[in-house]
N, C-alpha and C positions, 0 to 999 in steps of 0.2 A: 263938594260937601259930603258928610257922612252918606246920604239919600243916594248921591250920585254912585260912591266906592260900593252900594251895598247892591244897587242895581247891575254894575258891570261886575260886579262877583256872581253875580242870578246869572246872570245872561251870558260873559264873553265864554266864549271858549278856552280850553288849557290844552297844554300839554305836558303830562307829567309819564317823572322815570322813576319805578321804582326797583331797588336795588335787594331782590332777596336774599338774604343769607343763606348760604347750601345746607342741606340736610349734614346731620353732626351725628361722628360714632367713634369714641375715643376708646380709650382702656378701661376709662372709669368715667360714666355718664351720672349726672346731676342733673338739680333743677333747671338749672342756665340752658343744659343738651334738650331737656323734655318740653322744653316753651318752643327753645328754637325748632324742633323736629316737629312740632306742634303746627306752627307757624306752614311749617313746606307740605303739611299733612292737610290743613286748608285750604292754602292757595292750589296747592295741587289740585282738590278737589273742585275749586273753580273753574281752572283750566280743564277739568274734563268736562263740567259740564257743557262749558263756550262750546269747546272744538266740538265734541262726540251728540251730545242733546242736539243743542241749536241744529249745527250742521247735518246732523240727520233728519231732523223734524221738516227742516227749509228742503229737504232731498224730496222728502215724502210730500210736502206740500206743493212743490211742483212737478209732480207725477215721474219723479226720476224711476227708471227701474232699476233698482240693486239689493244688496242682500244688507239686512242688520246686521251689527257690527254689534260683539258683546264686549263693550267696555267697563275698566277694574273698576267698583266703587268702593270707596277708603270712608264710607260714611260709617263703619261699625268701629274705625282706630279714632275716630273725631269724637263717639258718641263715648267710647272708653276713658278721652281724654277730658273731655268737659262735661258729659251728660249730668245733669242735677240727681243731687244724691249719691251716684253710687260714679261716677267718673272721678278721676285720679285727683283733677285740681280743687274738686267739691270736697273729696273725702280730706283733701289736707287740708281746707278753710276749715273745717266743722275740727278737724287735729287741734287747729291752731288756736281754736276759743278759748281748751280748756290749758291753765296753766301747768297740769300734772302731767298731761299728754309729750311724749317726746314721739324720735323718728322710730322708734323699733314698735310703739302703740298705732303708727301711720303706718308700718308696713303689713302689723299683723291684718289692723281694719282692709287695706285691699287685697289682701290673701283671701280674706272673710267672705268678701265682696264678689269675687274675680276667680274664687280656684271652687271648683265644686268641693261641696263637704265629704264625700267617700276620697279624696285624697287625689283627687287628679290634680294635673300640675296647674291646670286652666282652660281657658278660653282659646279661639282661632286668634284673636289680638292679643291676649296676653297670656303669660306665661312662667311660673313659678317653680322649680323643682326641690327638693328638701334643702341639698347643698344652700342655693340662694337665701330661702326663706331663715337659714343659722343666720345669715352675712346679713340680712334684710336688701336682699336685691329682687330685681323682676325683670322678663323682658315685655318689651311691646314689639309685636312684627307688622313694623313699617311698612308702607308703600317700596318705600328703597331695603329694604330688608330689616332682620330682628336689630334690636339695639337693649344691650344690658344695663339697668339703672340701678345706684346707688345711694338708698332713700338717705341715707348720712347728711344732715346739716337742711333737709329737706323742708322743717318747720321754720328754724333761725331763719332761710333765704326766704321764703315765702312771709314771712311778719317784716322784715326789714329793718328793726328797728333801731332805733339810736336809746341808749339808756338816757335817763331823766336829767342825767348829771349836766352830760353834754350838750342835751337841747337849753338847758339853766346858763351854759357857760358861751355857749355861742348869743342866746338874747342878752345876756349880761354884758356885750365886748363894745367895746369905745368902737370897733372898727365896721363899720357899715358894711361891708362884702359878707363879712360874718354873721353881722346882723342876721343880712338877708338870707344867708344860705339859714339860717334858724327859723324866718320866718316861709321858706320852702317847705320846710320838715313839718311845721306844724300847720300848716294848710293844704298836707296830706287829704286826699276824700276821703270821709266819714263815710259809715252803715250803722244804722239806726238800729242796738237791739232790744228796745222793749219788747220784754215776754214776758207770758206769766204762765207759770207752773197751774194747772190744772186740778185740782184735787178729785180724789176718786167719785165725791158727788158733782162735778161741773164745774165747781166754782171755783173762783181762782186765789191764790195767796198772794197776797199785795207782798209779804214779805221776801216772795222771792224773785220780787220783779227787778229785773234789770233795767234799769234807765240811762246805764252806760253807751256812748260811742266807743264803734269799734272801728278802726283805721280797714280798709277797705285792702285785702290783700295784694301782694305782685301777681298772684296767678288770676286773681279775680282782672285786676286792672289790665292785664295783659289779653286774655282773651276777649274781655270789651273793646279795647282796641280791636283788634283783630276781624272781630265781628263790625264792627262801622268800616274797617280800611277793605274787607271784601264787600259791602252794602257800597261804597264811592266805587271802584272796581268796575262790579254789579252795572251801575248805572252808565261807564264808558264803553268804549269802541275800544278794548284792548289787543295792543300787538305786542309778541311773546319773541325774546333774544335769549336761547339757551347757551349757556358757556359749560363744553366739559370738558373735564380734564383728561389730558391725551394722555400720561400713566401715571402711575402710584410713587415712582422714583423720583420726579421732578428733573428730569432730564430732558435740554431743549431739543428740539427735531426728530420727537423720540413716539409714536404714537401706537400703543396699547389699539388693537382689535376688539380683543376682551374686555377691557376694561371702558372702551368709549360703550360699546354694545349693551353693556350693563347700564351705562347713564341713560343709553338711549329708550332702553327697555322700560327701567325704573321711571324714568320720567313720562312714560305714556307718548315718547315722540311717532313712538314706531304703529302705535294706533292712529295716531293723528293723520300719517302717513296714508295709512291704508283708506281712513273715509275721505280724505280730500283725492285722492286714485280713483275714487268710486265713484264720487259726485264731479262737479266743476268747479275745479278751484279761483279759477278767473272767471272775473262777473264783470259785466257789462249793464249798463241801461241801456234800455232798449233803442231811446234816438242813437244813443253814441254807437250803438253797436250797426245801427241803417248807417 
C-alpha cells in the first residue's frame, strides 16, 4: 500500500551512482559551459569538505599528532556564481525581467558589478580586460583553471522560451504526444512578482503593481537542483571514482605525465593524498580490530 512504499523509501537503504559531467573549456564558452563548470565548482567543493574538514577534525578528535593541511576553498568562484544580487546567474534573472535589456546590458551590469571602477580588469575570480568588455566576454578562474565566456545568446538561454504561437499550436493538435509536450511547457514553475513601486513619501502606487507570473529561470532552476542533489549528497556515506584522461590527443596506450598531474592537482587528489598519508586511512572497530 501507499503507507508501506512510503515507509521503505524512509527507511531502506540505496545505492546510487552519480555520473558528473567534467569540467568544460571550449573556444567559445556559453551558458550551457557556466552551469556545467558550475556544477564541478560545487561538487568540487563538497568533496573538499568530506575528504579535508571531516578527515581532519576526526584526526584531531582522536588525538592524532600531525600537522594541518591548508586546503584550496573555491567558496569565493561559488559565491561569484550564484551569490544574491550581485552573482552572475542573479544579475542575468534581474536582465531577463526587463524586456528592453539584452546581452551587451548583461555584460556591462557584471563589469559594473565585478571590475573595480578606477579600471582594473577585476576580481581574484573574475576577470575582464578592455579587448573582452568591446566582445562582451569575461573570464572566471576556476578551480581547473580561467575559462573565457561569451555573454551572446546569454538572456534567450536563460528564459527558454517558446513563442505564444507554438505553445497555441501544440494545445491546439488532434495528437496527444503533442498535447502533452504543450502541457509540459506550460506547467513550467512559476515566481510570483507582486511589487509595488514605492513613492518618495512610502506609499505605494497600486498602478505599478505587477500581479504578473514570471516563469522561474534555467539558471534559477538549475542551481535549485544543485543545492538539494548536494543536501541528499550531504546526508550519505559517499565513495569518489575519478576518471582522467591519459592525453589531450585521444591516443590509446598513450599516457601524458603532464597532463594526468594537472587533473590530479586541479581535482584536489593530491591533497587528499597527503591527509589520508597523515592520519589512518584504514579504520577498524574496535572488536573487529581485538
Amino acid at each position: 500500500d501507499s503507507f508501506g512504499a512510503a515507509s521503505v523509501a524512509e527507511t531502506a537503504a540505496f545505492i546510487a551512482v552519480l555520473d558528473i559531467f567534467g569540467f568544460e573549456s571550449f573556444d567559445t564558452n556559453s551558458f550551457e559551459q557556466l552551469c556545467i563548470n558550475y556544477t564541478n565548482e560545487s561538487l568540487q567543493q563538497q568533496f573538499n569538505r568530506f575528504v579535508f574538514k571531516l578527515e581532519q577534525a576526526e584526526y584531531e578528535r582522536e588525538g592524532i599528532s600531525w600537522k594541518f593541511i591548508e586546503f584550496p576553498d573555491n567558496q569565493n568562484i561559488l559565491d561569484l556564481i550564484d551569490k544574491r544580487h550581485t552573482g552572475i546567474l542573479s544579475v542575468l534573472d534581474e536582465q531577463c525581467i526587463q524586456a528592453f535589456n539584452s546581452d551587451q546590458s548583461f555584460a556591462k551590469s557584471l563589469y559594473d558589478k565585478h571590475c573595480d571602477k578606477g579600471g582594473a580588469a577585476g576580481t581574484a575570480a573574475f576577470a575582464a580586460n578592455n579587448g573582452q568588455k568591446v566582445r562582451g566576454m569575461f573570464n572566471v578562474h576556476h578551480y581547473a583553471g580561467p575559462v573565457e565566456y561569451n555573454t551572446l545568446d546569454f538572456l534567450e538561454k536563460n528564459k527558454d522560451e517558446t513563442p505564444k504561437e507554438i505553445n497555441e499550436l501544440l494545445a491546439g493538435s488532434e495528437n496527444h504526444f503533442l498535447q502533452h509536450l504543450g502541457e509540459i511547457i506550460l506547467s513550467r514553475p512559476m515566481a510570483n512578482a507582486n511589487t509595488r513601486t514605492p513613492s518618495k513619501f512610502g506609499a505605494a502606487h497600486h498602478h505599478h503593481k505587477q500581479s504578473s507570473l514570471i516563469r522561474v529561470s534555467v539558471g534559477k532552476q538549475f542551481s535549485t537542483q544543485l543545492k538539494q542533489l548536494r543536501t541528499r549528497i550531504d546526508a550519505t556515506s559517499p565513495h569518489y571514482i575519478r576518471c582522467l584522461k591519459p592525453n589531450n590527443e585521444l591516443r590509446p596506450d598513450h599516457f601524458d605525465c603532464a597532463v594526468i598531474a594537472d587533473q590530479l592537482r586541479y581535482a584536489g587528489i593530491l591533497e587528499a593524498i597527503r591527509v589520508s598519508r597523515v592520519g589512518y586511512p584504514q579504520r577498524y572497530p574496535h572488536e573487529r580490530f581485538l
